[in-house]
C-alpha positions, 0 to 999 in steps of 0.5 A, spaced: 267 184 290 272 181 286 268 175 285 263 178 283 267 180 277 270 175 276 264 171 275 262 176 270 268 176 266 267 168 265 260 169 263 262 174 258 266 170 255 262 165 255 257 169 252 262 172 246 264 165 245 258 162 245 256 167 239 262 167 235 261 160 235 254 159 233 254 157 225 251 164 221 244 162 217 246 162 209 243 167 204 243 163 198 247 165 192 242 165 187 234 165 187 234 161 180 230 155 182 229 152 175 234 147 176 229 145 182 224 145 178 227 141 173 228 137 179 222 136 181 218 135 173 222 130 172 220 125 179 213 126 178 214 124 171 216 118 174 210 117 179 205 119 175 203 113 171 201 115 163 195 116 159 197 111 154 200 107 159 196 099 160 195 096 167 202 091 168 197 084 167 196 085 159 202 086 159 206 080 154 209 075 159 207 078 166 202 073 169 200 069 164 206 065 163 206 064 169 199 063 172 200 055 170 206 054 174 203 056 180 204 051 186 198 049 190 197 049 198 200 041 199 205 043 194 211 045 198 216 044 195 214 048 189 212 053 194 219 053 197 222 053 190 217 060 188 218 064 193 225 062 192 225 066 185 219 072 187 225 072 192 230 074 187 226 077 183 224 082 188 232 084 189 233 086 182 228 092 184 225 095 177 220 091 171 223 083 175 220 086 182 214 089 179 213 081 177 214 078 183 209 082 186 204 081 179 205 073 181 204 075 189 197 079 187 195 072 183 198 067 188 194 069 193 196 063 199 200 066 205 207 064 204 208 071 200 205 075 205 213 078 207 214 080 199 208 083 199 208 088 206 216 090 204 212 091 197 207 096 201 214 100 203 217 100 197 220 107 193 215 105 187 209 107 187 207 102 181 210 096 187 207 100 192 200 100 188 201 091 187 202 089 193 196 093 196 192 091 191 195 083 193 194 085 201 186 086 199 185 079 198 188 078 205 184 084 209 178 083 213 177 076 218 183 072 219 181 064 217 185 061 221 181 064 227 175 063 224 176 054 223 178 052 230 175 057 235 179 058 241 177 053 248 174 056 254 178 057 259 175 056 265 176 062 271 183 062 275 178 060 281 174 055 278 174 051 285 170 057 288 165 056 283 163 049 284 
């Protein structure tokens, strides 16, 4: 008998101390939101795009001065050498890597493909919009498929067959 009711004043004390333990749900303090609301105006000012507000291509200097200065598919070293600085543009964050995605978007060639699918994951929305407007072009068949079909294999147990 003792027993018993010592295990039951363990499992009391347990209990009591698990109950008195357990954090209290908090009652907020105050009920004005505004401060929230002000909050929240202020990020979809940032996400939404203007009404008066053009498309970053007709922009002064965004891709125009750089569509000469793109490198052709045999030219590795300017490829290098693009990637490269869309590489350091993209790290500054803000107007640079909106560029680096514009000349991503513009460049087409494969080698960009990295910048852009980190651009896809981006905070921006105006990043995030650029580089899924760059990854269109990259959408569908794959070419490097498409040029050199895969070889036919013959089955494991081609000496059965013949």
């Amino acid at each position: 008998m003792t027993q018993a009711l010592s295990g039951a004043a363990i499992a009391a004390v347990i209990a009591v101390c698990w109950l008195l333990g357990r954090p209290r749900p908090k009652i907020l303090r105050s009920t004005d939101a505004s401060a929230v609301a002000a909050l929240n105006r202020s990020q979809m000012e940032l996400v939404l795009p203007h009404q008066g507000e053009e498309r970053l291509s007709s922009e002064p200097g965004s891709l125009g001065e750089v569509a000469m200065a793109l490198p052709g598919a045999a030219d590795r070293r300017g490829r290098l050498q693009l990637l490269a600085q869309l590489e350091r543009q993209f790290q500054l964050g803000g107007e640079p890597r909106r560029q680096a995605l514009a000349v991503c978007s513009a460049w087409q060639h494969r080698d960009a493909l990295p910048l852009i699918r980190r651009g896809m994951r981006d905070s921006d929305q105006q990043v995030a919009a650029l580089a899924a407007e760059a990854m269109a072009h990259f959408r569908g068949r794959s070419s490097v498929g498409a040029a050199q079909p895969a070889p036919v294999k013959p089955p494991r147990n081609v000496s059965r067959t013949r």
